[in-house]
SEPA-610397 format. One record per residue: chain; residue number from 1; x, y, z of N, C-alpha, C in turn; residue in three letters. Coordinates in steps of 0.1 Angstrom, whole numbers. Example, Ala and Ser with C-alpha at 12.3 -4.5 7.8 and 13.67 -1.06 7.14 Angstrom:
2
SITE c   k   n_u   n_v   n_w  ca_u  ca_v  ca_w   c_u   c_v   c_w   r
SITE A   1   132   -57    78   123   -45    78   132   -33    78 Ala
SITE A   2   128   -22    71   137   -11    71   129     0    79 Ser
END
This chain:
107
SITE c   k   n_u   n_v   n_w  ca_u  ca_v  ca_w   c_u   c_v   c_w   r
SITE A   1   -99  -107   -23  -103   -94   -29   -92   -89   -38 Unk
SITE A   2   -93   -83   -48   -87   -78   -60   -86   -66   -62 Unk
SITE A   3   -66   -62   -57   -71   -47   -58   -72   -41   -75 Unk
SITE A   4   -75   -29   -69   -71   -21   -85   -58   -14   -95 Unk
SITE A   5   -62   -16  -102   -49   -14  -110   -44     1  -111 Unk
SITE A   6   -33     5  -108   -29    21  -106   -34    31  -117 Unk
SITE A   7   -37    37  -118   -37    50  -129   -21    49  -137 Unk
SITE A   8   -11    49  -127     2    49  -131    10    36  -139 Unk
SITE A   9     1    25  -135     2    15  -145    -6    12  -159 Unk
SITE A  10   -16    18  -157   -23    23  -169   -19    29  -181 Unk
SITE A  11   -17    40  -170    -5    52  -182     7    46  -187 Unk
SITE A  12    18    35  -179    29    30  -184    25    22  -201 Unk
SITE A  13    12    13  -192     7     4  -205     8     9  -219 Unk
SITE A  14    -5    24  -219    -8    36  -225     9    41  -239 Unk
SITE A  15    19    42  -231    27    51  -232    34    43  -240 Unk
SITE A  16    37    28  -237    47    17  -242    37    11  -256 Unk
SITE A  17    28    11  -251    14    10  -263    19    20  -274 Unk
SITE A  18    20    29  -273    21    42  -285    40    41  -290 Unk
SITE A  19    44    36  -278    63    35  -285    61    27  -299 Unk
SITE A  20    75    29  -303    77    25  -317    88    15  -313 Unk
SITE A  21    87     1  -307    97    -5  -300   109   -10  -309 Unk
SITE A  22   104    -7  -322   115   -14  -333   127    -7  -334 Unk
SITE A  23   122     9  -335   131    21  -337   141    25  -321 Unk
SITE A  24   132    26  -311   140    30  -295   141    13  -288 Unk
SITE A  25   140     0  -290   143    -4  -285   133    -8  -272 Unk
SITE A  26   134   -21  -264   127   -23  -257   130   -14  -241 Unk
SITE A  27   143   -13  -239   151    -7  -225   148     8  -231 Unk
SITE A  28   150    16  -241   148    29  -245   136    32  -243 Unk
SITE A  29   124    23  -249   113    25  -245   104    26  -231 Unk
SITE A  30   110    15  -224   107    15  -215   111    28  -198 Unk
SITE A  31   121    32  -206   129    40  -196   122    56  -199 Unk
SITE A  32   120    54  -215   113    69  -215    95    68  -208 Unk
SITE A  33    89    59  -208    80    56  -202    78    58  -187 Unk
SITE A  34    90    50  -181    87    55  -165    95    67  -166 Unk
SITE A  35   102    70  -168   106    91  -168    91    97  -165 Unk
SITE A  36    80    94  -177    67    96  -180    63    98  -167 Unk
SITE A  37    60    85  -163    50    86  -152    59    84  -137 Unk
SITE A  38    70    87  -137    78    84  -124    81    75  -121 Unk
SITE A  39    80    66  -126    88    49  -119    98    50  -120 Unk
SITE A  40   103    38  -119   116    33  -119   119    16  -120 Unk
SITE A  41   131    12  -125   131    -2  -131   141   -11  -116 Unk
SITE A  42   131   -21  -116   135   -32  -108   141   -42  -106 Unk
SITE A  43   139   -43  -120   147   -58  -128   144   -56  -145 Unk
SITE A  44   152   -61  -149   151   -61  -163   157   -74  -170 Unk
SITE A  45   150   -82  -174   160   -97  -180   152  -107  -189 Unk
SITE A  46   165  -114  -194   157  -123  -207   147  -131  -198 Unk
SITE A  47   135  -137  -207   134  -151  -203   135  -163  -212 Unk
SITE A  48   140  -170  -208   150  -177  -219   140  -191  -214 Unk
SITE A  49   137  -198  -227   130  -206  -229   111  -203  -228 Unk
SITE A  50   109  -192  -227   101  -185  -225    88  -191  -242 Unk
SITE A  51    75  -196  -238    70  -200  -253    64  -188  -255 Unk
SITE A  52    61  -176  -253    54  -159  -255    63  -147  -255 Unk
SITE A  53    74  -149  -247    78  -136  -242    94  -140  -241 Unk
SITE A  54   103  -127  -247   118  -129  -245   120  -124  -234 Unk
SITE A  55   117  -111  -230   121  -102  -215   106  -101  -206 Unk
SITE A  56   116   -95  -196   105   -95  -185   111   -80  -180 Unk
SITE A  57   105   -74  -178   111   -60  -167   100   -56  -153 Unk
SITE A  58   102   -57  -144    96   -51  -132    99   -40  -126 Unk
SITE A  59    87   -32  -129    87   -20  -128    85   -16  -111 Unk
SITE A  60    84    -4  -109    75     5   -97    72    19  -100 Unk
SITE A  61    58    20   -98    50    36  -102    41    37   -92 Unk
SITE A  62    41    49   -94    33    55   -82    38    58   -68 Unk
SITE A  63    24    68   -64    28    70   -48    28    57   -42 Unk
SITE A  64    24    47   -43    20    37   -35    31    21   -41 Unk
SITE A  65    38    26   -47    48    15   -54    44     6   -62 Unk
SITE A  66    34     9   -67    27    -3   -72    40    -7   -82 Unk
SITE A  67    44   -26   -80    48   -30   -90    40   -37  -103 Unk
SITE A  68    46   -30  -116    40   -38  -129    51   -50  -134 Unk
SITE A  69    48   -58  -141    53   -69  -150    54   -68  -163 Unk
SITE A  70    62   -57  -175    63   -58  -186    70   -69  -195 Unk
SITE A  71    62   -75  -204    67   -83  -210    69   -76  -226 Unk
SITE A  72    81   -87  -229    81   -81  -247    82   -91  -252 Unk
SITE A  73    73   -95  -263    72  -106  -274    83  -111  -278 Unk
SITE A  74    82  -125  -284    92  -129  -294    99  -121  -302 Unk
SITE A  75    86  -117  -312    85  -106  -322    93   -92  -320 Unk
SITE A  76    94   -86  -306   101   -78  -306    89   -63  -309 Unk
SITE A  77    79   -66  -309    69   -56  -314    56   -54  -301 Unk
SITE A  78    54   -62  -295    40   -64  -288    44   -61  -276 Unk
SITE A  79    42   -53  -266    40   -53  -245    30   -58  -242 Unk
SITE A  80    32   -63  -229    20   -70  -224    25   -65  -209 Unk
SITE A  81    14   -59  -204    15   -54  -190     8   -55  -182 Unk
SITE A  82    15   -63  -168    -1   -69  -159    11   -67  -145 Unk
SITE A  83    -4   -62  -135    -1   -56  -123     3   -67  -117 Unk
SITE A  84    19   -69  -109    20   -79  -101    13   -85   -87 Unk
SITE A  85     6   -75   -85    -2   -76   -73   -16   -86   -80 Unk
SITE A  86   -18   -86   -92   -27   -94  -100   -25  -104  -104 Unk
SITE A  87    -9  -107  -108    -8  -118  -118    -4  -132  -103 Unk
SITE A  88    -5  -142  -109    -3  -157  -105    13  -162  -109 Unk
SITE A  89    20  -156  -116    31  -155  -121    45  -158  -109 Unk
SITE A  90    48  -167  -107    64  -168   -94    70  -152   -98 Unk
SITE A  91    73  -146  -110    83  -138  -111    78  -124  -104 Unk
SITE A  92    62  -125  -101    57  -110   -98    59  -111   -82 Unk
SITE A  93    60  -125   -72    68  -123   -63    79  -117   -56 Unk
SITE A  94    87  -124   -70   101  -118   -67    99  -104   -70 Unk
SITE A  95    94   -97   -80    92   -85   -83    89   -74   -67 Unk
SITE A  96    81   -80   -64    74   -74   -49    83   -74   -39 Unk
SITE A  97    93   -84   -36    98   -86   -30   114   -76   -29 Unk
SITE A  98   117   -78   -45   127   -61   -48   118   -55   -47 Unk
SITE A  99   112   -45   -49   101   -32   -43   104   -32   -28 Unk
SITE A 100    98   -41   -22   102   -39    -5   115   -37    -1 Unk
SITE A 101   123   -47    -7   141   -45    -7   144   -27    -9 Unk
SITE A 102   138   -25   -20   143    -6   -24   133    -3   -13 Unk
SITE A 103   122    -2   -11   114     6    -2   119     5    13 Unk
SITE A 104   121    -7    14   127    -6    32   145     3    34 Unk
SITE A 105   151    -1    24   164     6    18   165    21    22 Unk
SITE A 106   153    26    16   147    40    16   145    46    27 Unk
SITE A 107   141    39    39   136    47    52   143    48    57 Unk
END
């Protein structure tokens, strides 16, 4: 069963969708984005040898922690944002896995 995707991952998508990533940068953009909707960054790193995507950043939003998986194109122009709890991806593991790391941290 497949959950649903956050309102707050939506909005991130939404928000990074309308940045101007050429002018603020991918880390600029992305940071004014979860300010936006209240997340916060999990990881942020190249992927090197990557044939779509140069970075990867793992996010957390919401009340419920949902972690997201932003990517940034070769290009330097295009996001691509998919819920870790969705994707098939090894890295949205590890993503989840920091989330629980800060979340258990927290209590």
């Amino acid at each position: 069963m497949s959950k649903e995707v956050s309102l707050e991952v939506v909005q991130l998508e939404l928000l990074l969708n309308l940045a101007d990533l050429i002018a603020q940068g991918f880390e600029t953009a992305l940071l004014a984005a979860l300010n936006d909707v209240g997340g916060s960054v999990l990881f942020n790193r190249r992927l090197d040898g990557d044939p779509q995507f140069q970075r990867i950043a793992a996010v957390m939003v919401g009340p419920e922690a949902d972690v997201a998986l932003v990517f940034l194109d070769h290009a330097g122009t295009t996001i691509h944002v998919e819920s870790a709890s969705e994707s098939a991806r090894m890295i949205a593991r590890e993503a989840e896995k920091a989330r629980d790391r800060i979340c258990s941290d927290a209590e």
